[in-house]
N, C-alpha and C positions, 0 to 999 in steps of 0.2 A: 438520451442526452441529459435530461433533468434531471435523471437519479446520478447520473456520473456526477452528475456539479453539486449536487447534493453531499455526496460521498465525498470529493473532496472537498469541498467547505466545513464538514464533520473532522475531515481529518488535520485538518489544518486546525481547530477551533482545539482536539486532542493533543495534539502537538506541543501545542503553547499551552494546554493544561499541564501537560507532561514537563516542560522545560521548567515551569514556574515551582513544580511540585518541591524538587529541595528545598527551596527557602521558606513552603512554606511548613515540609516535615522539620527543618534547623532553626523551630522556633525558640528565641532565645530562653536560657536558662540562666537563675542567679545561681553559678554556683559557690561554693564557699570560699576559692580563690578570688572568685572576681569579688565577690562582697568583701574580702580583704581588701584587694586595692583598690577598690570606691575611699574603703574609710580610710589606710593610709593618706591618700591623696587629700578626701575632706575634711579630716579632723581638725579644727584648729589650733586644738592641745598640742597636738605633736608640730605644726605651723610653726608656735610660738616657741617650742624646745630648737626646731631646727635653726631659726631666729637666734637665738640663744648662744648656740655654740659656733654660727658665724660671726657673729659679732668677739668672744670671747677668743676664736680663732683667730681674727684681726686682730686683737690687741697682743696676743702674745707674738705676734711677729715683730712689733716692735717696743716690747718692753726689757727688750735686755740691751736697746740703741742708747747711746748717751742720749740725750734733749737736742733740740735743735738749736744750731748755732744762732748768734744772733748779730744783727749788723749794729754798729755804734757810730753815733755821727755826733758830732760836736761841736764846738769854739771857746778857746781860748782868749783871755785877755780882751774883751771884746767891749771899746767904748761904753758907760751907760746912758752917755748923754744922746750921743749920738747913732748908737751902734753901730756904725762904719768899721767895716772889715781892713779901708785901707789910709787908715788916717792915723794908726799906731803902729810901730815897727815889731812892736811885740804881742800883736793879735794873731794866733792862729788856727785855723780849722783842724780837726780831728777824722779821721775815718779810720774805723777796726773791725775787728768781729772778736767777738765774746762767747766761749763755750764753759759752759760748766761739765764737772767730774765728778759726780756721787760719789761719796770716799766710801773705802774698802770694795766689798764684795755685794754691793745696793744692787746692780744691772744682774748680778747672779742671783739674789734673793728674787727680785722681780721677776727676771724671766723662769724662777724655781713656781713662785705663786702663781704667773697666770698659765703655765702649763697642767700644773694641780686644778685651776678653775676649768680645764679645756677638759681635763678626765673626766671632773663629774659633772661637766655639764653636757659631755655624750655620754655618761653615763645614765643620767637622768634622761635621754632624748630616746634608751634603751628602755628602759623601765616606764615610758609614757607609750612606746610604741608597742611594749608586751603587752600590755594592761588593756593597748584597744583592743589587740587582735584576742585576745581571754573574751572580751563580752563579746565582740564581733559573732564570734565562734560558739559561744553559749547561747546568743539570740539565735542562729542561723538551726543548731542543733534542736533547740526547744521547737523554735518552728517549723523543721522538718518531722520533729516527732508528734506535732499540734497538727500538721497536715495528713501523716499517715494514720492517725486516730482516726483522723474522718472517714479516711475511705473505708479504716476496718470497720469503722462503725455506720457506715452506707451498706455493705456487704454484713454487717450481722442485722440489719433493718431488716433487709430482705429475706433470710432465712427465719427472722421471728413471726415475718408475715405471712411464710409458706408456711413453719409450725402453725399458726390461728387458722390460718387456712384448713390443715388437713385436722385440726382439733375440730374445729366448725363442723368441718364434713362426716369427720365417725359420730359428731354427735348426733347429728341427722338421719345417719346411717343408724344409734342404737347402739356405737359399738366405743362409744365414748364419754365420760361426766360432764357434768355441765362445768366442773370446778377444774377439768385440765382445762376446758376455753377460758375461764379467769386466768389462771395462770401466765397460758399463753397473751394474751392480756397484758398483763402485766409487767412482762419483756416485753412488748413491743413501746409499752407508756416507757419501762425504763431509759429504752431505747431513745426514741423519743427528746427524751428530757435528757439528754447527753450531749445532743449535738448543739443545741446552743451555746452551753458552755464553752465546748471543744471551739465552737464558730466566733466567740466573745474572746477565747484564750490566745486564738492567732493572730485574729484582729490586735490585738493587744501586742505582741510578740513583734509583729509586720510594724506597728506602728513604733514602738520602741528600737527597732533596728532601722525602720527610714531615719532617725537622729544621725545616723552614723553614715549611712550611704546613699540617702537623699530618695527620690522617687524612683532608684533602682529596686527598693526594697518590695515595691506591687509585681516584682514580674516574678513567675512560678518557677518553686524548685524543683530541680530535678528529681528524676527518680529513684537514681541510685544515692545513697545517704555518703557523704564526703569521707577521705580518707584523712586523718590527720599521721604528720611524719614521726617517726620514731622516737621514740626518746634514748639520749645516749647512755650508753652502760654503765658511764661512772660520771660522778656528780663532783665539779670541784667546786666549793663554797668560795673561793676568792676569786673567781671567774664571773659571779654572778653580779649583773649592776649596782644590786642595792649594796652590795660590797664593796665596789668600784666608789661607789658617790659618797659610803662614809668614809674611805680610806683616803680619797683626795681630798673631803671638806676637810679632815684633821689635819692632812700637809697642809692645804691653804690656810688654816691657822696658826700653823707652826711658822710660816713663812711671815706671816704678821706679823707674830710677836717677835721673828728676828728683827724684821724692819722697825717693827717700834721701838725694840731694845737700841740701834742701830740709830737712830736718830736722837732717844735720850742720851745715849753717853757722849755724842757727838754735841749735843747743848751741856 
């Protein structure tokens, strides 16, 4: 009866080894997508672009409206002695509303400019969000290839140690020089003096990529090395943002110098 309860208390204690075992083989991995949307999400560069082209997106929804009307209230003829409203027959109050009309074509220049400032300012929020995900991707690549050093250079440790090893031993045996055991020696010191580097480089790498993704950046990559997506066959040069942001900052200048011209000959 003891060993029965023995047995099943083991099997019970395997059980719940067993159930807990996925989560603890699905330990998490950074991998290069997720380290994308870390920095997406933290970068405050791209924060202040998205900032940016909300705001600019508000105002061109109402830069092509007339101005807001205005109420006018007043009096007439009104005592100054007294100012009694009803002590003269010819005093009287005023109420209107007053709208102004931008002459010519001023609400189409406007709403022409701030639609030009809405292109390059998501143009720019294009060209801020390239530019993380280029380092993002250049730290995460360095550092996958600062980590697989290591371990080739773990696994070449070990086989410079078996070489000193069997150098050792024919030398013992008679059937070896003294000058292959320097050698071998020798790779294992180079060995050696490798890995702090490689250990100094990642550090370095890990510490430069937490700027971007915060204390995601300590947890281990995977092991397979990331796939980046295709690039496409043909390359349009006026499609590209930096294109975008100089071709709309020129209409937003062109659209000034309407409105200023527009406003001189109107004085």
């Amino acid at each position: 009866m003891f060993t029965s309860a023995v047995s099943s208390r083991l099997a019970g204690i395997l059980i719940t080894l067993l159930a807990g075992a996925p989560n603890v083989l699905a330990a998490p991995e950074l991998t290069l997508a997720e380290a994308e949307r870390l920095a997406l999400e933290q970068a405050p560069g791209l924060a202040r672009a998205r900032s940016s082209v909300a705001a600019v997106s508000e105002r061109t929804a109402y830069e092509g409206r007339l101005p807001d009307p205005q109420l006018v209230i007043g009096a007439l003829n009104v005592p100054a002695d007294s100012y009694s409203f009803r002590r003269e027959d010819m005093t009287m109050s005023m109420i209107g509303v007053r709208q102004a009309f931008p002459p010519g074509n001023t609400l189409g220049i406007r709403t022409r400019r701030a639609e030009q400032e809405l292109t390059r300012e998501q143009a720019r929020l294009e060209i801020e969000r390239r530019g993380l995900l280029k380092q993002v991707r250049a730290l995460w690549f360095d550092l996958y290839l600062a980590n697989r050093s290591l371990e080739i250079l773990a696994a070449s440790r070990q086989l410079a140690r078996r070489d000193l090893e069997a150098a050792e031993g024919r030398y013992r045996a008679a059937q070896e020089s003294q000058r292959a055991i320097f050698v071998a020696r020798q790779v294992l010191a180079r060995v050696n003096e490798r890995e702090p580097m490689l250990r100094a480089q990642a550090e370095r790498l890990r510490a430069q990529l937490q700027r971007f993704i915060g204390a995601a950046a300590r947890i281990p990559l995977p092991e397979a090395p990331a796939v980046l997506p295709a690039l496409p066959g043909d390359f349009d040069p006026t499609r590209h943002p930096e294109w975008l942001a100089a071709q709309a900052d020129r209409e937003t200048m062109r659209a000034e110098v309407d409105m200023r011209a527009r406003i001189t000959n109107r004085a």
